[in-house]
N, C-alpha and C positions, 0 to 999 in steps of 0.2 A: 492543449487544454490543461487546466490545472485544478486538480479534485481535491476538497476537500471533507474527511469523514469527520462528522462528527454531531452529537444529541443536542446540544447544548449553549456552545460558542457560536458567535458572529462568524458570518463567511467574510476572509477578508475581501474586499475589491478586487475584481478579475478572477478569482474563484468559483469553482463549479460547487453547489453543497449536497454530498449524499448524505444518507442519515445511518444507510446499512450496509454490509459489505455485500451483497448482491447488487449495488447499484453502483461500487466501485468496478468488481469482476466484470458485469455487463459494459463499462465503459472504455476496461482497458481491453475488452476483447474486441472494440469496434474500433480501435488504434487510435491514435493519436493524444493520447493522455502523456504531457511533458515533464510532469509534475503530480507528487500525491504526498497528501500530510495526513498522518492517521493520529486521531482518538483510542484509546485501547478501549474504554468503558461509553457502551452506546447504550446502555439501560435496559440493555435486557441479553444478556451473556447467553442464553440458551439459543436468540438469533443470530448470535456472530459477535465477535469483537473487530476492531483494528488488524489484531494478530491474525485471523482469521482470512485480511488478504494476504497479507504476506504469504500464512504457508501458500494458497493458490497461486500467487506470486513465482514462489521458489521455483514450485515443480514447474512451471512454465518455462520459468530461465532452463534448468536443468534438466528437463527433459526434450521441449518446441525450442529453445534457443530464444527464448524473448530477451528483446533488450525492453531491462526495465524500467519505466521515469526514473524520476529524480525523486530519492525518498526523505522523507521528512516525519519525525513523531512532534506532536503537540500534547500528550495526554499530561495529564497531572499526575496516575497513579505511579509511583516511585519504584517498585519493581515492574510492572508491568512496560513503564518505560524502559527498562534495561532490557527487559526480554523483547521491544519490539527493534531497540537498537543492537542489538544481537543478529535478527535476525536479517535486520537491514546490510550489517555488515555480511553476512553469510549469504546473499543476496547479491551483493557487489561482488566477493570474490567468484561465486559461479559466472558474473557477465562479465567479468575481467578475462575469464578462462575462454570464450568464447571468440576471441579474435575480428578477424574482420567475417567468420559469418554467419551468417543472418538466414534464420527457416521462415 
């Protein structure tokens, strides 16, 4: 499955659309999520951003061993995309580190 976050923008074709990060976390916690494009700005910062799965993300890899989709940023906002491709990269290296296994 292939999820996309976001307020705003069209789902492309063959995309799932959440609007919040509680509906990204709930999906990748019921597995099979191949693919995730995140928004950082969902219109209301005090329910979650984009960034918002990733940390959930991180600690997952780094602490349960998750291997993560395939990650992707769409947002427009110009540092906030540097911070979500940051942590995307920091994301990679943790499931790089994990080898062949799998919790």
């Amino acid at each position: 499955m292939k999820v996309f976050l976001d307020d705003e923008r069209a789902t492309p074709e063959g995309w799932v659309r959440a609007y919040w990060p509680e509906e990204v976390i709930a999906l990748l916690q019921q597995g099979g999520v191949t693919e995730l494009s995140l928004d950082h700005d969902l219109g209301d910062d005090a329910h979650g951003t984009g960034y918002t799965v990733l940390l959930w993300l991180e600690e997952q890899v780094a602490v349960h061993g998750l291997r993560p989709p395939r990650l992707h940023v769409h947002s427009a906002n110009p540092s906030a995309r540097l911070k979500i491709q940051a942590a995307i990269a920091a994301i990679d290296r943790l499931a790089s580190t994990l080898g062949d296994h799998e919790t």
